[in-house]
Residue frames as a rotation matrix with the C-alpha (Angstrom) as fourth column:
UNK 1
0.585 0.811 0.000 0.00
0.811 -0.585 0.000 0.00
0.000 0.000 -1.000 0.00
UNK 2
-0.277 -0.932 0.232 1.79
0.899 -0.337 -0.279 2.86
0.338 0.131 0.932 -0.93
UNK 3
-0.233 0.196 0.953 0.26
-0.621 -0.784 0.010 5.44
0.749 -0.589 0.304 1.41
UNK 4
0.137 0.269 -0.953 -0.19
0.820 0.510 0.261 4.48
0.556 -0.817 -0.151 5.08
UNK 5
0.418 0.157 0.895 -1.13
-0.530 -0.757 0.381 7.11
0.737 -0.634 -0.234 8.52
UNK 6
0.132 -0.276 -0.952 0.40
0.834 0.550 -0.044 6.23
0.536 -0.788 0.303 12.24
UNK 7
0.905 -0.042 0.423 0.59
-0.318 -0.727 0.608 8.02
0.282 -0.685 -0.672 15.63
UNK 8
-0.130 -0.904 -0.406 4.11
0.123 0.392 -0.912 8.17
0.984 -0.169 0.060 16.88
UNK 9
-0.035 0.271 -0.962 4.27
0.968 0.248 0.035 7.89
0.248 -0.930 -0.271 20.38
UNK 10
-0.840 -0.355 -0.410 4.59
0.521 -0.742 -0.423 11.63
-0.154 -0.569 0.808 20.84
UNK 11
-0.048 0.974 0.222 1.34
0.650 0.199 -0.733 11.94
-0.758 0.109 -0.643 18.83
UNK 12
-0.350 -0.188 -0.918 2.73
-0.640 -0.667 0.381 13.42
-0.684 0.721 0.114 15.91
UNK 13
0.396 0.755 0.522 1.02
-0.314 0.646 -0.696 11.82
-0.863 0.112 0.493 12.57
UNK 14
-0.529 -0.847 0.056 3.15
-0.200 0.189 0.961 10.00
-0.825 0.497 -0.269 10.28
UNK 15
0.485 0.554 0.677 2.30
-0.127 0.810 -0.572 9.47
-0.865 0.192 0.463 7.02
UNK 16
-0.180 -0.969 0.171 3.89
-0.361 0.227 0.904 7.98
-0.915 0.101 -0.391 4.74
UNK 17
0.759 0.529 -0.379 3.85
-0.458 0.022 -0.889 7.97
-0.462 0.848 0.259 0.55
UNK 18
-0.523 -0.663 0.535 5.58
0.072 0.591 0.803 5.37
-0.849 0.459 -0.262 -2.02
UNK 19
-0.398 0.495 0.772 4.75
0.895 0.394 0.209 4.60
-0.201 0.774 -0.600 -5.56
UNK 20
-0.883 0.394 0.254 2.16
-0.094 -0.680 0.728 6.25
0.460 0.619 0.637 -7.32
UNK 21
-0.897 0.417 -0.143 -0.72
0.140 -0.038 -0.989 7.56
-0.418 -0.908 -0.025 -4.83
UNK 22
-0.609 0.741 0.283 -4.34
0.629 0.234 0.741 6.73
0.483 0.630 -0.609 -5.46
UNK 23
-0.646 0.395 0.654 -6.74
-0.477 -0.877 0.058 9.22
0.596 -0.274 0.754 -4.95
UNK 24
0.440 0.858 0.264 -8.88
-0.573 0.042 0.819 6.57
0.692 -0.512 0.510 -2.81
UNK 25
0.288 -0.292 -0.912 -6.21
0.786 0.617 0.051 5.43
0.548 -0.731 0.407 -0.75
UNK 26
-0.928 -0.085 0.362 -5.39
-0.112 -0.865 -0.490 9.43
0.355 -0.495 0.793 -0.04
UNK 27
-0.233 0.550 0.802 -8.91
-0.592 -0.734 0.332 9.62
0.772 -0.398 0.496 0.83
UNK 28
0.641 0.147 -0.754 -8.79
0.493 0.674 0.550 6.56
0.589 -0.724 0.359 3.26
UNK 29
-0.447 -0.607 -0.657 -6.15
0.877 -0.156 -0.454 8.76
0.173 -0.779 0.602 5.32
UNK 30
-0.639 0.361 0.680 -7.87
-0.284 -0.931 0.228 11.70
0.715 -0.047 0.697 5.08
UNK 31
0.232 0.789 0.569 -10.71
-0.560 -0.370 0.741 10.41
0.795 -0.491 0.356 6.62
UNK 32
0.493 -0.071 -0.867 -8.80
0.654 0.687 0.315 8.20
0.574 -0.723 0.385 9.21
UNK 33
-0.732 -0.600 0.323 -7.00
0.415 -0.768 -0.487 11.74
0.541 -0.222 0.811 10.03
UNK 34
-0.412 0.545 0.730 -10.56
-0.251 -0.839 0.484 13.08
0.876 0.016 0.483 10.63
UNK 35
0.477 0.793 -0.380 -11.82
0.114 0.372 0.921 10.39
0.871 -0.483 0.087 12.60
UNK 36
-0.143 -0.741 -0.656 -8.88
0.987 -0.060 -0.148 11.41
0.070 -0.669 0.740 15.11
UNK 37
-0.694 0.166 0.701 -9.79
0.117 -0.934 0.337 14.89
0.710 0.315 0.629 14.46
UNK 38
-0.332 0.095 0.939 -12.57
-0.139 -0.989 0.051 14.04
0.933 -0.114 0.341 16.06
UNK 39
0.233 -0.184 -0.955 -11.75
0.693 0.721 0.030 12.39
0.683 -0.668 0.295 18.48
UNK 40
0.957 0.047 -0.287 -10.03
0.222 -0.756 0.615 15.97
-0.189 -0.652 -0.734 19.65
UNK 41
0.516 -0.838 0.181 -7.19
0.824 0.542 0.163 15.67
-0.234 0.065 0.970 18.11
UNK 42
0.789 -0.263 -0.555 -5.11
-0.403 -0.903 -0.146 19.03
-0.463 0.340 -0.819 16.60
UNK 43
0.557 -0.696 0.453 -2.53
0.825 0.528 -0.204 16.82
-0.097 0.488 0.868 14.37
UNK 44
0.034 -0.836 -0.547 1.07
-0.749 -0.384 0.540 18.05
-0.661 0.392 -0.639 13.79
UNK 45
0.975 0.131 -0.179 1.37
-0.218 0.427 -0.878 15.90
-0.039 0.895 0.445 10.05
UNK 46
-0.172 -0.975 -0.142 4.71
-0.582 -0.016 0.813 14.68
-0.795 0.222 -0.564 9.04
UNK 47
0.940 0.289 -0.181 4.56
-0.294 0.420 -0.859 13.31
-0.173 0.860 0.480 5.21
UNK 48
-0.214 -0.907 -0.364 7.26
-0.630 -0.156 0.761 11.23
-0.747 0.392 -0.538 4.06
UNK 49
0.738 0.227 -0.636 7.50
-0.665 0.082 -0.742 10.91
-0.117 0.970 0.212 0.46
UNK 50
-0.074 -0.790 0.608 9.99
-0.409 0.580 0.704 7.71
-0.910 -0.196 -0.366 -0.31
UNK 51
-0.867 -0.126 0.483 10.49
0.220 0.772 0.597 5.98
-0.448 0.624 -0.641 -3.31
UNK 52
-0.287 0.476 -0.831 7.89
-0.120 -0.879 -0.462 8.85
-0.950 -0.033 0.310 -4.50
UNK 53
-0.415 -0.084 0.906 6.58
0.910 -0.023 0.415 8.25
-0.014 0.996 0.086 -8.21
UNK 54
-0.954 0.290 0.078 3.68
-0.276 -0.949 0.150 10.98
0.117 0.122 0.986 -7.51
UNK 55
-0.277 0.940 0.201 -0.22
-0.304 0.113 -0.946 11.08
-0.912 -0.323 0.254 -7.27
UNK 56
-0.184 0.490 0.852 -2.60
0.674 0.694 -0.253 8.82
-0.715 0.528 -0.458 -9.72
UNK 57
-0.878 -0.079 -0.472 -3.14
-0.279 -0.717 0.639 10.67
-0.389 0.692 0.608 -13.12
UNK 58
-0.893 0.449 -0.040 -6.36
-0.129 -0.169 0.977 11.19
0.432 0.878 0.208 -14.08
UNK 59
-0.628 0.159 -0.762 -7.59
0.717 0.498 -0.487 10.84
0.302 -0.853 -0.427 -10.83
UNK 60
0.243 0.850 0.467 -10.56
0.284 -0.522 0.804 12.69
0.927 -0.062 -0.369 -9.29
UNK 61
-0.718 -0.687 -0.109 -7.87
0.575 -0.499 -0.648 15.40
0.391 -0.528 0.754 -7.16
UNK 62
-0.435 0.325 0.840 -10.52
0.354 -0.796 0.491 18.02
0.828 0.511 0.231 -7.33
UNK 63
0.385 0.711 -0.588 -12.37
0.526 0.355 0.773 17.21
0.759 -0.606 -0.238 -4.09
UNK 64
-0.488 -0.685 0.541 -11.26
-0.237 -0.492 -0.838 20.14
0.840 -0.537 0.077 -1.53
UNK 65
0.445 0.894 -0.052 -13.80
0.178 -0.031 0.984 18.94
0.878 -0.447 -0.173 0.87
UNK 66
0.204 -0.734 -0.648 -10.67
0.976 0.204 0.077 17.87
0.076 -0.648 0.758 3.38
UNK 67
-0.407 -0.870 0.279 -8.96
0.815 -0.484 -0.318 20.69
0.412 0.098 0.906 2.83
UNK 68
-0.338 0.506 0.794 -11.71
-0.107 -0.858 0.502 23.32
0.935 0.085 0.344 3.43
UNK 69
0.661 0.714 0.231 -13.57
-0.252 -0.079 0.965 22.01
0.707 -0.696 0.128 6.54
UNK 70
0.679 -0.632 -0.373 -10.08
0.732 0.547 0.405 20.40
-0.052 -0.548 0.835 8.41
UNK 71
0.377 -0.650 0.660 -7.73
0.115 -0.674 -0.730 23.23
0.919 0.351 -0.179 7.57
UNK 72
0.242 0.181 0.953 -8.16
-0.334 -0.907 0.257 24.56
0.911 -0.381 -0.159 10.99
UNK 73
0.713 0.572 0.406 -8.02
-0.677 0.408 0.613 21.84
0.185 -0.711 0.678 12.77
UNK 74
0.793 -0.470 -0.387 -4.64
0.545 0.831 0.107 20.97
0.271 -0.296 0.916 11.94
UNK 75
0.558 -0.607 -0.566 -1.35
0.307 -0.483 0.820 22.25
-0.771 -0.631 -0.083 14.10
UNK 76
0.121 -0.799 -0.589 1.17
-0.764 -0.453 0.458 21.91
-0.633 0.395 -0.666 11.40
UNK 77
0.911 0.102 0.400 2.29
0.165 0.798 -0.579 19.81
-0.379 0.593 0.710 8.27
UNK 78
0.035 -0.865 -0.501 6.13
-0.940 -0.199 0.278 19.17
-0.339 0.461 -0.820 7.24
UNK 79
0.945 0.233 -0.229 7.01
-0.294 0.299 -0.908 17.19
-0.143 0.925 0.351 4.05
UNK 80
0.271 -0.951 -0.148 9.99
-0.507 -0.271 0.818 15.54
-0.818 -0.147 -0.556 3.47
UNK 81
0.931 0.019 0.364 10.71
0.327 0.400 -0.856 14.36
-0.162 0.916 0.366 -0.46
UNK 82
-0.266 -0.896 0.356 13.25
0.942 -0.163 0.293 14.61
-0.204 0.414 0.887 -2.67
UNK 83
-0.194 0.173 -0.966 13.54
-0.217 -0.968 -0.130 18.33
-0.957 0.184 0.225 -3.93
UNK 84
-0.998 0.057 0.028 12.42
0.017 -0.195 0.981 17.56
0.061 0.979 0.193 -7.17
UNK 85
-0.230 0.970 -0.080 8.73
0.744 0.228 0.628 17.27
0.627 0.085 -0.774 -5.55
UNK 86
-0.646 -0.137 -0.750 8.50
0.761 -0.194 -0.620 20.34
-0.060 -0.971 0.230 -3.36
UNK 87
-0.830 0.490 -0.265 6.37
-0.552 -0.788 0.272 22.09
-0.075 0.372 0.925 -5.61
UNK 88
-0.054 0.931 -0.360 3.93
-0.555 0.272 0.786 19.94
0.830 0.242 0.502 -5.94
UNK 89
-0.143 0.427 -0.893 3.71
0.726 0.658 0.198 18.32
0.672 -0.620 -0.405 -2.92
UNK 90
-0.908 0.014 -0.419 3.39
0.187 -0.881 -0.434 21.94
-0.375 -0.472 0.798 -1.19
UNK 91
-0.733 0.605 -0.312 0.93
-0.566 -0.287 0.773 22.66
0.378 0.743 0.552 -3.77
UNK 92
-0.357 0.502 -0.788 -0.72
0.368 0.851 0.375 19.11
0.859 -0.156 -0.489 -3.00
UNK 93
-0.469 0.054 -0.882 -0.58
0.879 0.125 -0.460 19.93
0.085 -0.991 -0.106 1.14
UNK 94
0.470 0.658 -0.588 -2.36
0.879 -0.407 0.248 23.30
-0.077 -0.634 -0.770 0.79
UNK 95
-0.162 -0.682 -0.713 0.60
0.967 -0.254 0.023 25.36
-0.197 -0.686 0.701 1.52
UNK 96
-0.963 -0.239 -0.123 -1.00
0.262 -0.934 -0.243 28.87
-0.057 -0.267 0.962 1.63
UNK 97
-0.264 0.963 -0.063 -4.20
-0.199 0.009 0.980 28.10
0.944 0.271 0.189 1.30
UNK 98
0.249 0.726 -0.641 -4.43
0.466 0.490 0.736 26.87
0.849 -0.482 -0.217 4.71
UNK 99
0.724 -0.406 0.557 -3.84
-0.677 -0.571 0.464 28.60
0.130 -0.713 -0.689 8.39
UNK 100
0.713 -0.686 0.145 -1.66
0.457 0.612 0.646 25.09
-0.532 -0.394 0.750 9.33
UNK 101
-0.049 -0.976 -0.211 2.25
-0.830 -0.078 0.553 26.32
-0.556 0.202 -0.806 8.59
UNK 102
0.942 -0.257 0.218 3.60
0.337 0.742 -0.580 23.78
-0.013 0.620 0.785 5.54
UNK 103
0.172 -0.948 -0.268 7.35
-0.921 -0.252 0.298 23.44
-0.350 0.195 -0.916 5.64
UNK 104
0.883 -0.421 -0.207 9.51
0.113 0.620 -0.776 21.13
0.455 0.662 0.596 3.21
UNK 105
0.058 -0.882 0.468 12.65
-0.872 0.184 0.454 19.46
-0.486 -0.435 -0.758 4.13
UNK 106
0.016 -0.355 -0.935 14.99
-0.929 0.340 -0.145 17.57
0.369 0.871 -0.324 1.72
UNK 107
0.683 0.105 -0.723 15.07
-0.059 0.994 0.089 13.67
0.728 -0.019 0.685 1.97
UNK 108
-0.075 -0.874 -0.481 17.18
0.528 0.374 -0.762 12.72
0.846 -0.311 0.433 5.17
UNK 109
-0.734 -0.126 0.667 15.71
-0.126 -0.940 -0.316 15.80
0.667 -0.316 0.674 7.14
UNK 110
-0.029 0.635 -0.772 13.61
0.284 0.746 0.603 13.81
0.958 -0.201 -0.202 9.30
UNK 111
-0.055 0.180 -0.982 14.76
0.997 -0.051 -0.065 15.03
-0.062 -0.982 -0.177 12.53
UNK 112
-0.963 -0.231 -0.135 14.65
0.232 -0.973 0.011 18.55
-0.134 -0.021 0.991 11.43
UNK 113
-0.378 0.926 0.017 11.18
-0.187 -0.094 0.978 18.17
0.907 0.366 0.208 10.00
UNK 114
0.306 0.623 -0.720 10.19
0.567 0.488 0.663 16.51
0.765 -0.611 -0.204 13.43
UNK 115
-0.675 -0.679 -0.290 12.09
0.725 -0.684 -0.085 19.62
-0.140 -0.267 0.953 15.21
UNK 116
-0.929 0.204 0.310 9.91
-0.076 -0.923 0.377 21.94
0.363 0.326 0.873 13.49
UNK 117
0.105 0.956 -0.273 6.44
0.095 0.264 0.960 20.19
0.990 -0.127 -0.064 14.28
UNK 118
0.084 -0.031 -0.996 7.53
0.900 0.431 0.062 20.06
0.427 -0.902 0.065 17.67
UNK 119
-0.979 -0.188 0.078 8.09
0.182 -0.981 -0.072 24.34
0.090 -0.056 0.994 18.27
């Protein structure tokens, strides 16, 4: 499965992309994000992109439903990929569109990304 969600013990939310990402396995984390949402959660996101092809082409992206009604509700959202995806996976995550901070951090930057969520 080349997307998967987890709580790390500090309760930061890992998730984690490979391959080429279907738009209905993104929306199985989305809504396993929400159901923690509301649960009471305020997620701090960490995305790592690995072995990264990109998101499903021709896929039905369009759906902001996540993006519009959860915005608020999350703390923060760092990205680590290779730097050849940092546009678009910014782009993907929102990054000015929502109040949550989006920072990128090159492959390997793992404890810096998890540094920043933590501030």
């Amino acid at each position: 499965m080349p997307a998967s969600l987890g709580i790390e013990p500090n309760g930061t939310f890992l998730l984690r992309l490979s391959g080429t990402v279907e738009a209905a396995e993104f929306t199985t984390m989305q809504n396993l994000l929400g159901k923690e949402i509301d649960a009471g959660a305020k997620p701090c996101i960490l995305a790592i992109l690995e072995n990264f092809q990109g998101w499903e082409r021709g896929a039905a992206w369009g759906n902001l439903d996540f993006l519009y009604w959860r915005s608020n509700e999350i703390a923060r959202i760092a990205i680590v990929a290779e730097p050849r995806w940092e546009t678009e996976a910014m782009a993907f995550a929102g990054a000015g569109t929502r109040s949550a901070p989006v920072k990128f951090f090159p492959a390997g930057s793992q404890e810096a990304a998890r540094d920043w969520l933590a501030e």
